[in-house]
C-alpha positions in Angstrom: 0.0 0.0 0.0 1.8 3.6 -1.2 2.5 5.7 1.6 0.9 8.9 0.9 3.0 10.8 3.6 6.6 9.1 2.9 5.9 10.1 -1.0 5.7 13.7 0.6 8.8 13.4 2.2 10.8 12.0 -1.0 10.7 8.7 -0.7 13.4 6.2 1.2 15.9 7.7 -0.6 15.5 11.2 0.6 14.8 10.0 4.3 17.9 8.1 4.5 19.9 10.9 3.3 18.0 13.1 5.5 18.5 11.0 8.5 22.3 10.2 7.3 23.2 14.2 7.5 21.5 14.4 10.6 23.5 11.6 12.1 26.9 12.8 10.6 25.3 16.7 12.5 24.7 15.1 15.5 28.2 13.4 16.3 30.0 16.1 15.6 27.4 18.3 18.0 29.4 20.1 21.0 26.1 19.7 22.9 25.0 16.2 22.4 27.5 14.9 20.4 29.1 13.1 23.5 25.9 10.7 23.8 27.0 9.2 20.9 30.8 8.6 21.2 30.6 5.1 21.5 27.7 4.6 19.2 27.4 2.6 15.7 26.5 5.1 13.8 25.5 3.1 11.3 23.7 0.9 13.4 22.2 4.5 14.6 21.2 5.6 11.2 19.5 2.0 10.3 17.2 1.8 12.8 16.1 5.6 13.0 15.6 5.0 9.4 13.1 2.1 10.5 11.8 4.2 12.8 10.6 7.2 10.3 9.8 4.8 7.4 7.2 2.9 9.7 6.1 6.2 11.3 5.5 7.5 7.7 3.2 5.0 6.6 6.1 2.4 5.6 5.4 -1.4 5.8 9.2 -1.5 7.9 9.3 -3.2 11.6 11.6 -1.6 13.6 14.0 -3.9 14.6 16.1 -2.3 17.6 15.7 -2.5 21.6 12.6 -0.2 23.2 13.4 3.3 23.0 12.8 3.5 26.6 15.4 0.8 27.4 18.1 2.7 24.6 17.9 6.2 26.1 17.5 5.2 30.1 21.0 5.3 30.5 21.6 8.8 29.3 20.8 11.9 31.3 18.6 13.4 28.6 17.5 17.1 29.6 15.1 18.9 27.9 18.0 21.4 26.4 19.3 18.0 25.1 16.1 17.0 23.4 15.5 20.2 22.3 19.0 21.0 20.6 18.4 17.1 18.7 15.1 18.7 17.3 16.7 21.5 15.9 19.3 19.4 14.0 16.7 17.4 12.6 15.0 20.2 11.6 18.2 21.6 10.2 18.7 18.3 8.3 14.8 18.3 6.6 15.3 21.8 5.6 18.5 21.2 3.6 17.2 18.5 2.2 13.7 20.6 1.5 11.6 18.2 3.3 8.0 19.9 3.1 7.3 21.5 6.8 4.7 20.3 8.8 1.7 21.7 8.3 
């Protein structure tokens, strides 16, 4: 079944490139780049890419732990979360990912 809102936002191509420069964004971040220093970022970019396929309409499982279990370990703050949502934001834009409506 077509996914009317993952044809809006490019296609699987688009989104992994998307989620690709927001990964390579987010390393090199001074403020949250240090959550990931150990990280796969591969692995990263794979399943965050499963994770915005299925929650644009994608027939894609997600195949990694809970989100719940991955991030309890982490002292997330709010300025944290925050500063992630602006680099993915910075990501869609140069990629000219329709904004939400």
């Amino acid at each position: 079944m077509p996914s009317p809102l993952l044809d809006l936002a490019g296609g699987p191509d688009t989104l992994r490139a998307v989620v690709r420069d927001f990964y390579d964004t987010v390393f090199a971040d001074l403020m949250i780049g240090f959550f990931f220093r150990h990280a796969d970022k591969e692995r990263l970019i794979a399943h965050e890419l499963e994770v915005a396929l299925h929650a644009l309409g994608a027939d894609v499982p997600y195949t990694g732990r809970p989100l719940r279990a991955v991030h309890a370990p982490h002292p997330i703050m709010g300025g944290h979360f925050m500063r992630r949502r602006k680099l993915l934001a910075d990501a869609m834009e140069r990629h000219r990912l329709p904004a939400a409506a």
